[in-house]
N, C-alpha and C positions, 0 to 999 in steps of 0.2 A: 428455666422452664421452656416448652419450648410449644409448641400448639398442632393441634391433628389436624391433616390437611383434609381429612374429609370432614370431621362436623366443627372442629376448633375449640374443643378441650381442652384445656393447657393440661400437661403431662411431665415430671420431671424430665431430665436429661437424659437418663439411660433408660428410659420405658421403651420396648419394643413393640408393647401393640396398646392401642387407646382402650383405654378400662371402660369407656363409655358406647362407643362403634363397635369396638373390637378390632378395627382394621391397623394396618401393621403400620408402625411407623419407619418414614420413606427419610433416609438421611440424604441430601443433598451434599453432591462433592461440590468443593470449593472449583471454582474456575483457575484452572492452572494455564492452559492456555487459549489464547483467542484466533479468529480467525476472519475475514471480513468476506461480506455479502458478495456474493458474486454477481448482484443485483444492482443494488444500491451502494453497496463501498460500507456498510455501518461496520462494525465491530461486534463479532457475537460468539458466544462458548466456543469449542471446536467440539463440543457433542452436539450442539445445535440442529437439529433437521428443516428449520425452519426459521428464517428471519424475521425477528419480531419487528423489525419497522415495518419492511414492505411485504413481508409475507413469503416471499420468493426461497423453491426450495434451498437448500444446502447444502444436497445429497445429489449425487453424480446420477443420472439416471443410466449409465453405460455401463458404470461400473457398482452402483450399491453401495458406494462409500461416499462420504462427508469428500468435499470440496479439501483439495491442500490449502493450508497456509500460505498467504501472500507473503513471501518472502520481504522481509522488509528491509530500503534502504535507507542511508543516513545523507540527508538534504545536506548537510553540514558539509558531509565528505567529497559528495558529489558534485559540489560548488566548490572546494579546495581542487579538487582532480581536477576541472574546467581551470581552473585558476592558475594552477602550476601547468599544463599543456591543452591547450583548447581542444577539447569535443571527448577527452577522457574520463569528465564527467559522466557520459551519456554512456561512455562503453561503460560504466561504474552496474547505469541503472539496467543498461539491459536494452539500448538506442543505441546499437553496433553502426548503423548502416546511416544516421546522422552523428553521429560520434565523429566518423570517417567524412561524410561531406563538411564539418567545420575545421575538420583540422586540412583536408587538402583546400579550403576556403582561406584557412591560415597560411598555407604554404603561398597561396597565388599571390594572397596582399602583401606578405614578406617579398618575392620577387617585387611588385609593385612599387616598395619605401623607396624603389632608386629617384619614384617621380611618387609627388607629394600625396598623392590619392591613396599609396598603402597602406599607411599610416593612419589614414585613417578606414579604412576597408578592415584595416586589422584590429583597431580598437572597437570596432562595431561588432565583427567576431567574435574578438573576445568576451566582450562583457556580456553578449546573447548567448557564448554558452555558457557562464560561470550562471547567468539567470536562467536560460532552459535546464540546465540538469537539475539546481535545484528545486524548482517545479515541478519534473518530471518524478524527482524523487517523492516529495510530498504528493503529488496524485498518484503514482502507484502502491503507497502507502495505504490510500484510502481507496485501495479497489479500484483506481480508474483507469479504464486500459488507453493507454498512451500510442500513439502512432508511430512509430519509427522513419520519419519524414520531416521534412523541416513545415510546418505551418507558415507563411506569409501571411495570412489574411488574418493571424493573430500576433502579428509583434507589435503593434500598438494598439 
């Protein structure tokens, strides 16, 4: 059974108009794909015009069309690429231009291992990018636009 959206008659499944209103019955397409707030980061239809958390349109006003799809990346993968070559993870997410500052940040503390401070210059490297890309990957996921800069005032 299924219910009319204007008075809420219930109606069999194949009725096309309410026996009671009269008014047509409105088939809702399943959600096939999603697309996130360009507001707030939520997740909402990609026919959406409107974000139901914060209200914020969804519709390009330049061009009359729905907002694209946030390209999604894979946190997993983005912390193995950092993992196997420091700052690869970032070129992964889309963070070219810190991708490139940790890995010649790599290059320097490699030079460095002849005196003991590379060594550790390079493990601090490393493991800030294996945890910046995954991060970066998990907040552009959720709509949040990411810097393409290295943050200091947020590593601890």
């Amino acid at each position: 059974m299924v219910a009319c959206k204007n008075c809420g008659c219930e109606l069999p499944e194949e009725a096309q108009f309410c026996r009671e209103c009269g008014s047509k019955v409105i088939e809702e397409e399943p959600v096939k794909e999603i697309k996130f707030c360009q507001n707030c980061g939520s997740k909402i239809p990609k026919n959406t015009k409107f974000c139901f958390k914060c209200g914020a349109s969804a519709v390009n006003p330049q061009t009359n069309n729905t907002y694209p799809l946030v390209n999604q990346k894979s946190p997993g993968l983005a912390a193995l690429l950092s993992f196997l070559i420091v700052g690869l993870g970032q070129v992964y997410v889309g963070l070219t231009k810190k991708g490139i500052l940790l890995f010649l940040g790599a290059i320097i503390s490699g030079i460095l291992m002849l005196v003991l401070i590379g060594w550790i210059t390079w493990l601090l490297i490393w493991g800030y990018g294996i945890f910046d890309a995954y991060n970066s990957a998990e907040k552009i996921n959720q709509g949040i636009d990411v810097a393409d800069t290295i943050d200091f005032d947020n590593l601890f």
